[in-house]
Biopython code that builds the backbone (N, CA, C, O; Angstrom):
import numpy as np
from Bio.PDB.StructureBuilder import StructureBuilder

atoms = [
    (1, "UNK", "N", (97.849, -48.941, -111.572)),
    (1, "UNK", "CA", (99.020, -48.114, -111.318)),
    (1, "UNK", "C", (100.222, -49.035, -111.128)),
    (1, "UNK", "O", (100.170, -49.886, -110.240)),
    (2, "UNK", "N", (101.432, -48.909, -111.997)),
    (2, "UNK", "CA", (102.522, -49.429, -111.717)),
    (2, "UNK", "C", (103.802, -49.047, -110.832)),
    (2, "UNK", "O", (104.479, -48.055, -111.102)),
    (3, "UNK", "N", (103.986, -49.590, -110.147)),
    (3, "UNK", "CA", (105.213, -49.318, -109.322)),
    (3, "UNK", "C", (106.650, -49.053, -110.574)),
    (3, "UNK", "O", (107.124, -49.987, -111.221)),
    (4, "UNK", "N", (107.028, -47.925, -110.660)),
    (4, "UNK", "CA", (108.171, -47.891, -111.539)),
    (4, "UNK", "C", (109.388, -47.980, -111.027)),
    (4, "UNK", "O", (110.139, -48.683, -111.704)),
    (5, "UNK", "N", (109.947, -47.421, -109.872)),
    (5, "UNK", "CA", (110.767, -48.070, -109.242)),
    (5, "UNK", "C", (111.732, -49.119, -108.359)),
    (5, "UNK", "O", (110.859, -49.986, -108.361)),
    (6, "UNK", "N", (112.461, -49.541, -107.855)),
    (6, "UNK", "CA", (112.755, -50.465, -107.300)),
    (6, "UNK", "C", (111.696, -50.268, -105.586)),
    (6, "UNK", "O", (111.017, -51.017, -104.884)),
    (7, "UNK", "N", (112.117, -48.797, -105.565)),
    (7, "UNK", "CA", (111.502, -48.667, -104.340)),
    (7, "UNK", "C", (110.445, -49.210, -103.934)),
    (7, "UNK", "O", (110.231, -50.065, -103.075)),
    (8, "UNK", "N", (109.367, -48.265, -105.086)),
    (8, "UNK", "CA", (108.410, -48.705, -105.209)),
    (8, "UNK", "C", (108.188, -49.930, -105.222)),
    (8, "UNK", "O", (107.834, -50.111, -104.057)),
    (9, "UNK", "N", (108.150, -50.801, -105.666)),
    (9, "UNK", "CA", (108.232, -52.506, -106.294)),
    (9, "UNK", "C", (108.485, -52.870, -104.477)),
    (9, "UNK", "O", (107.646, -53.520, -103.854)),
    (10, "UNK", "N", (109.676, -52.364, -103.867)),
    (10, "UNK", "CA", (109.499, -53.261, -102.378)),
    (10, "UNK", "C", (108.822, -52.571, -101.766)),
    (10, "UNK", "O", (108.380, -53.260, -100.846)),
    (11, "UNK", "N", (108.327, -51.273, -101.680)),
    (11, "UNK", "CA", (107.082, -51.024, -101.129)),
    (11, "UNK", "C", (105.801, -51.780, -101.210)),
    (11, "UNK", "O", (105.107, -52.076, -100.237)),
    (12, "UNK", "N", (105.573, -52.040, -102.334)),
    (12, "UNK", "CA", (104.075, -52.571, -102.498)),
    (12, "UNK", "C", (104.539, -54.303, -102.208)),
    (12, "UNK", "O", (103.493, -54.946, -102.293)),
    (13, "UNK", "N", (105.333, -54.936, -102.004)),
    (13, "UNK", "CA", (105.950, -56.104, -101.601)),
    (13, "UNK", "C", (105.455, -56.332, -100.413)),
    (13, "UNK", "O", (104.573, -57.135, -100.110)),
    (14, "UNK", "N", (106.366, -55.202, -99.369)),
    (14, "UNK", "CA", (106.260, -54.997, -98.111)),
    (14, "UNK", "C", (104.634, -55.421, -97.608)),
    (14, "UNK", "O", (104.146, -56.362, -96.982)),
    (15, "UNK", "N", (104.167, -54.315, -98.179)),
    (15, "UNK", "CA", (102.240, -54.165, -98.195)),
    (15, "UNK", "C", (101.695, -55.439, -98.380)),
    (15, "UNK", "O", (100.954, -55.926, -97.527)),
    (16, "UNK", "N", (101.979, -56.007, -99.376)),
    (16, "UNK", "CA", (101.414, -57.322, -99.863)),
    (16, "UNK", "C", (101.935, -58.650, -98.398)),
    (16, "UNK", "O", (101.117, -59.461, -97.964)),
    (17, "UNK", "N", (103.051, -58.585, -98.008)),
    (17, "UNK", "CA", (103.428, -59.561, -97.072)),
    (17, "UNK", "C", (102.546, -58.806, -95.738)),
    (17, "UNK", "O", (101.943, -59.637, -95.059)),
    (18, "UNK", "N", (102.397, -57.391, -95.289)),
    (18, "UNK", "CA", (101.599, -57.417, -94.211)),
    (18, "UNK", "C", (100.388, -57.833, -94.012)),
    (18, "UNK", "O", (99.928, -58.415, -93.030)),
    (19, "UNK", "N", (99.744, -57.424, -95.252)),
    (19, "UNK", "CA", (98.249, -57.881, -95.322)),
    (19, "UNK", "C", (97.897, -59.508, -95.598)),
    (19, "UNK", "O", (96.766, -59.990, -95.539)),
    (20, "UNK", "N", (98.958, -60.129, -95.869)),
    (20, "UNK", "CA", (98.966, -61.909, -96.058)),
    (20, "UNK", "C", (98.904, -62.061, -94.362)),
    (20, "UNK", "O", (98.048, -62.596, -93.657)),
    (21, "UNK", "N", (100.082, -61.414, -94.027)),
    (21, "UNK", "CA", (99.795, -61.450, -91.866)),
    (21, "UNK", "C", (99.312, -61.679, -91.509)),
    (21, "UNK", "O", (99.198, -62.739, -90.895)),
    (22, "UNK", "N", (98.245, -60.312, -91.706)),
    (22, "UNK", "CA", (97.393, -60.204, -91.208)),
    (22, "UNK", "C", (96.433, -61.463, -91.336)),
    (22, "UNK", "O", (96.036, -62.222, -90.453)),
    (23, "UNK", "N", (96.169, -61.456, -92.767)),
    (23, "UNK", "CA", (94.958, -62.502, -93.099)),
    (23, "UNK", "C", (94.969, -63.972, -92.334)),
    (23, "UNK", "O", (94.047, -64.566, -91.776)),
    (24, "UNK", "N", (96.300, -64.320, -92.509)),
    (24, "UNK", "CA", (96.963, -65.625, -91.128)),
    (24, "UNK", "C", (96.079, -65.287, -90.541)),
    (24, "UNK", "O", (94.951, -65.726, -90.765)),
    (25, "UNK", "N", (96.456, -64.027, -89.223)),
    (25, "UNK", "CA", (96.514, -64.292, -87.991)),
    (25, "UNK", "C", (94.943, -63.631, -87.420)),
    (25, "UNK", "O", (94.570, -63.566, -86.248)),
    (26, "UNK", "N", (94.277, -63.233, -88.522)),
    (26, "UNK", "CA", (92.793, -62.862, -88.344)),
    (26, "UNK", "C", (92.080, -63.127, -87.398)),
    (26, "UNK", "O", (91.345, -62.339, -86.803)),
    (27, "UNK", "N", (92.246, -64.329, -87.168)),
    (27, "UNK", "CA", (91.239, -65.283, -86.051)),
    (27, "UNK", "C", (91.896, -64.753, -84.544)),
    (27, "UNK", "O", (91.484, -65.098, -83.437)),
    (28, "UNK", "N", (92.814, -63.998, -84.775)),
    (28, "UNK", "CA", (93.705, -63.276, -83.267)),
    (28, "UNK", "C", (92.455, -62.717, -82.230)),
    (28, "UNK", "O", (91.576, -62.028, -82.748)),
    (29, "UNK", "N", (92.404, -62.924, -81.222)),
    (29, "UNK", "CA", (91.104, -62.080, -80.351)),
    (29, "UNK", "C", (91.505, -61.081, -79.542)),
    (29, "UNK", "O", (90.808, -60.493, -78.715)),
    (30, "UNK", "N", (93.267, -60.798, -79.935)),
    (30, "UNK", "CA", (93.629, -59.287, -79.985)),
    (30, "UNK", "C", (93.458, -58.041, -80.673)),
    (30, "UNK", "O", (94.283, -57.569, -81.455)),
    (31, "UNK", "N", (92.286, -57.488, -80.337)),
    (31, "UNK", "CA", (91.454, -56.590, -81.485)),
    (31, "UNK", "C", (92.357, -55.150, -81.365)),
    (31, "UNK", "O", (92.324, -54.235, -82.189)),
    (32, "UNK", "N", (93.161, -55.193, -80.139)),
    (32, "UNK", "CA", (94.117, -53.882, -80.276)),
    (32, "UNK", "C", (95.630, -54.116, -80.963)),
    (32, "UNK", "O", (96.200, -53.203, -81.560)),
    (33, "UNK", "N", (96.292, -55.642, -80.781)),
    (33, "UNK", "CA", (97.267, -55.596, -81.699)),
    (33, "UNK", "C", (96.639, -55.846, -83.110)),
    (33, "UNK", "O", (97.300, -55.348, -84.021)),
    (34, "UNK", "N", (96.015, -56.211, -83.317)),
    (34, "UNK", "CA", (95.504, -56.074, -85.402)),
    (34, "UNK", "C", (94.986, -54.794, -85.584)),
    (34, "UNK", "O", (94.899, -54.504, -86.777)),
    (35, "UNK", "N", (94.539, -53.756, -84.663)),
    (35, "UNK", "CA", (94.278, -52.671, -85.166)),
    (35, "UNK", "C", (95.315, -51.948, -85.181)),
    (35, "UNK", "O", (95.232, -50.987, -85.945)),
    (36, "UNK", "N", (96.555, -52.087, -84.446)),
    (36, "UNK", "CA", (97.597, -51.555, -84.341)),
    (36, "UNK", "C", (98.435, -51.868, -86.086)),
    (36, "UNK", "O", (98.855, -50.968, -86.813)),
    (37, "UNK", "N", (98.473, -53.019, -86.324)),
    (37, "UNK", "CA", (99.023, -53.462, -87.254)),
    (37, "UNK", "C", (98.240, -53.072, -88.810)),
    (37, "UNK", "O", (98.947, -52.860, -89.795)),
    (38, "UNK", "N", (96.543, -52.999, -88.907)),
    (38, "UNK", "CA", (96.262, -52.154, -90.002)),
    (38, "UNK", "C", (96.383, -50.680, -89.778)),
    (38, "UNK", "O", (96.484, -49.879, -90.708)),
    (39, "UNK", "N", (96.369, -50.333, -88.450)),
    (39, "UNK", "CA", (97.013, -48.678, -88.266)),
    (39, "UNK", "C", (98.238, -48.762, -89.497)),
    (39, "UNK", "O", (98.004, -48.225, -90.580)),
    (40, "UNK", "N", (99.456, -49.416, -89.275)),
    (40, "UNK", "CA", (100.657, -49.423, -90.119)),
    (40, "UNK", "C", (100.425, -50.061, -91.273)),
    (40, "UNK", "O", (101.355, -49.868, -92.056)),
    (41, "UNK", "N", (99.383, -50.897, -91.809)),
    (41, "UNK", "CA", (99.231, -50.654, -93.001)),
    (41, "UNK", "C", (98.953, -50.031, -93.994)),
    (41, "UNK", "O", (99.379, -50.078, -95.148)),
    (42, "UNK", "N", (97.996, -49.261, -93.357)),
    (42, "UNK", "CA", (97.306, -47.950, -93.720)),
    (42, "UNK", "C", (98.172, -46.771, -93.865)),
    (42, "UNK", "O", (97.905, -46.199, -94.922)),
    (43, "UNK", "N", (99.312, -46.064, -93.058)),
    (43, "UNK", "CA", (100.197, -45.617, -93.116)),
    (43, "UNK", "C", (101.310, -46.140, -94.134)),
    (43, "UNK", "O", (102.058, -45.253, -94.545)),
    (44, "UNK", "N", (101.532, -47.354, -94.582)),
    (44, "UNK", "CA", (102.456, -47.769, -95.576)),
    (44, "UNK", "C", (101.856, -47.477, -96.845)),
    (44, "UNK", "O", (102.503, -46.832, -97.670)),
    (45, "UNK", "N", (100.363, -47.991, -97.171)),
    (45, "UNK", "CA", (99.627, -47.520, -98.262)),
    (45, "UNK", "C", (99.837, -45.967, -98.738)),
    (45, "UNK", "O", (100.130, -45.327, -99.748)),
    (46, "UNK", "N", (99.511, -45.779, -97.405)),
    (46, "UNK", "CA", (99.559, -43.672, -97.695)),
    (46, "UNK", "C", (100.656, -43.612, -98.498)),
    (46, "UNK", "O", (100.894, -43.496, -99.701)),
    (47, "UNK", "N", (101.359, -43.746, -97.293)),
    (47, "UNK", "CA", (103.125, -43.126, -97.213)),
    (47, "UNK", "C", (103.594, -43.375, -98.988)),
    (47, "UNK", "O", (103.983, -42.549, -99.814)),
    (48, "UNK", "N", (103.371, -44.797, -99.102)),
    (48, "UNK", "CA", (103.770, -45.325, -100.660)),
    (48, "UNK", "C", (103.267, -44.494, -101.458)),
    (48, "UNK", "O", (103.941, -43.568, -101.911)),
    (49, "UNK", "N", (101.817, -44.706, -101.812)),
    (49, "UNK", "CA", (100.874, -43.258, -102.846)),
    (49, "UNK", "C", (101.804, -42.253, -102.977)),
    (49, "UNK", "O", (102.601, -41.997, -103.880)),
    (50, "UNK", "N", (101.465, -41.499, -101.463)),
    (50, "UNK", "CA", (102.589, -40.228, -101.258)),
    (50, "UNK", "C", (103.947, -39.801, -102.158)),
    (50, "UNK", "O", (104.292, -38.766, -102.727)),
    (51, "UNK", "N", (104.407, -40.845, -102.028)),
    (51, "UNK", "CA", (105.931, -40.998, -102.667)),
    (51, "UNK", "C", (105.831, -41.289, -103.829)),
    (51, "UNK", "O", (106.799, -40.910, -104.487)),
    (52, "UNK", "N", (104.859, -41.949, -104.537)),
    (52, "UNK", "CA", (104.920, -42.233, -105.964)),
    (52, "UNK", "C", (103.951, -40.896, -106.904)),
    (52, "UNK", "O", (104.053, -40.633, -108.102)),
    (53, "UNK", "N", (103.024, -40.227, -105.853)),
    (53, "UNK", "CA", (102.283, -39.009, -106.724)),
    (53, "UNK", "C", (103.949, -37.964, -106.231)),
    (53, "UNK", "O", (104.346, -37.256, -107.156)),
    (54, "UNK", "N", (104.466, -37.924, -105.432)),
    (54, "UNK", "CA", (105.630, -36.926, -105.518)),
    (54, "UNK", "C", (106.374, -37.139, -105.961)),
    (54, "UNK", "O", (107.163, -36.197, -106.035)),
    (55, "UNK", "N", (106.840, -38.477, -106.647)),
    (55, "UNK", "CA", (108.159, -38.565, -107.702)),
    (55, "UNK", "C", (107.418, -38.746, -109.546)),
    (55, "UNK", "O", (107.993, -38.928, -110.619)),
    (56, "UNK", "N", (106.075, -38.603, -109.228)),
    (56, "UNK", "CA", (105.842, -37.909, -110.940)),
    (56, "UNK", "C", (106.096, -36.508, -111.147)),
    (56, "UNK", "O", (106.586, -35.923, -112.114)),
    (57, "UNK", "N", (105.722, -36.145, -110.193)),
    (57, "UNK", "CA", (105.840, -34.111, -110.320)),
    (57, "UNK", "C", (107.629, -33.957, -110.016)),
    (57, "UNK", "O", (107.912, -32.837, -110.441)),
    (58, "UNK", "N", (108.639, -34.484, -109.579)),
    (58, "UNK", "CA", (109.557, -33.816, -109.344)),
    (58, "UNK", "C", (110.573, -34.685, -110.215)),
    (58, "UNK", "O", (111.758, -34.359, -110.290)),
]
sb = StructureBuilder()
sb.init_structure("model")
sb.init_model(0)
sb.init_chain("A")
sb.init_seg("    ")
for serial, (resi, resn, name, xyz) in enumerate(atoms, 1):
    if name == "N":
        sb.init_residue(resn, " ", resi, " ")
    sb.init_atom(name, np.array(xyz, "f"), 0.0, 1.0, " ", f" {name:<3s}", serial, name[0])
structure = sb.get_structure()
Protein backbone atom coordinates (compact mmCIF):
# COMPACT_ATOMS: atom_id res chain seq x y z
CA UNK A 1 0.00 0.00 0.00
CA UNK A 2 1.28 3.40 -0.99
CA UNK A 3 1.03 6.48 0.86
CA UNK A 4 -0.34 8.95 -1.92
CA UNK A 5 -0.30 11.92 -0.14
CA UNK A 6 1.98 14.29 1.49
CA UNK A 7 0.07 13.56 4.56
CA UNK A 8 0.19 10.37 4.28
CA UNK A 9 4.04 10.08 3.40
CA UNK A 10 4.61 12.06 7.04
CA UNK A 11 2.35 9.87 8.63
CA UNK A 12 4.00 6.69 7.90
CA UNK A 13 7.46 8.78 8.57
CA UNK A 14 6.20 9.70 11.90
CA UNK A 15 5.43 5.72 12.53
CA UNK A 16 8.67 4.67 11.17
CA UNK A 17 10.76 7.21 13.63
CA UNK A 18 8.52 5.90 16.69
CA UNK A 19 9.08 2.41 16.24
CA UNK A 20 13.12 3.07 15.54
CA UNK A 21 12.47 4.64 19.49
CA UNK A 22 11.23 2.38 20.53
CA UNK A 23 13.65 -0.31 19.21
CA UNK A 24 16.65 2.09 20.90
CA UNK A 25 15.19 2.20 24.01
CA UNK A 26 13.83 -1.55 24.30
CA UNK A 27 16.17 -2.61 26.93
CA UNK A 28 14.01 0.29 29.13
CA UNK A 29 12.73 -1.76 32.43
CA UNK A 30 9.89 0.73 32.21
CA UNK A 31 7.29 -1.74 31.03
CA UNK A 32 4.50 1.04 31.62
CA UNK A 33 6.22 3.91 29.70
CA UNK A 34 6.89 1.50 26.41
CA UNK A 35 3.49 0.27 26.74
CA UNK A 36 2.30 3.66 26.89
CA UNK A 37 4.31 4.56 23.84
CA UNK A 38 3.16 1.31 21.60
CA UNK A 39 -0.40 2.29 23.03
CA UNK A 40 0.37 5.55 20.56
CA UNK A 41 1.75 3.64 18.05
CA UNK A 42 -0.90 1.56 17.59
CA UNK A 43 -3.30 4.46 17.55
CA UNK A 44 -1.07 6.27 14.81
CA UNK A 45 -1.16 2.99 12.68
CA UNK A 46 -5.03 2.95 13.10
CA UNK A 47 -5.65 6.53 12.89
CA UNK A 48 -3.31 6.57 9.47
CA UNK A 49 -5.24 3.28 7.78
CA UNK A 50 -8.36 5.19 8.90
CA UNK A 51 -7.58 8.23 6.93
CA UNK A 52 -6.19 6.66 3.93
CA UNK A 53 -9.34 3.85 3.54
CA UNK A 54 -11.52 7.32 4.03
CA UNK A 55 -9.82 9.44 1.48
CA UNK A 56 -10.31 6.55 -1.30
CA UNK A 57 -14.13 6.58 -0.84
CA UNK A 58 -14.52 10.40 -0.58
Amino acid sequence: MKPQTDFEKEQMKEIARRVEYLEKNSDLESSDFSRGNWIAVWCTIVGSLALFIWGLFV
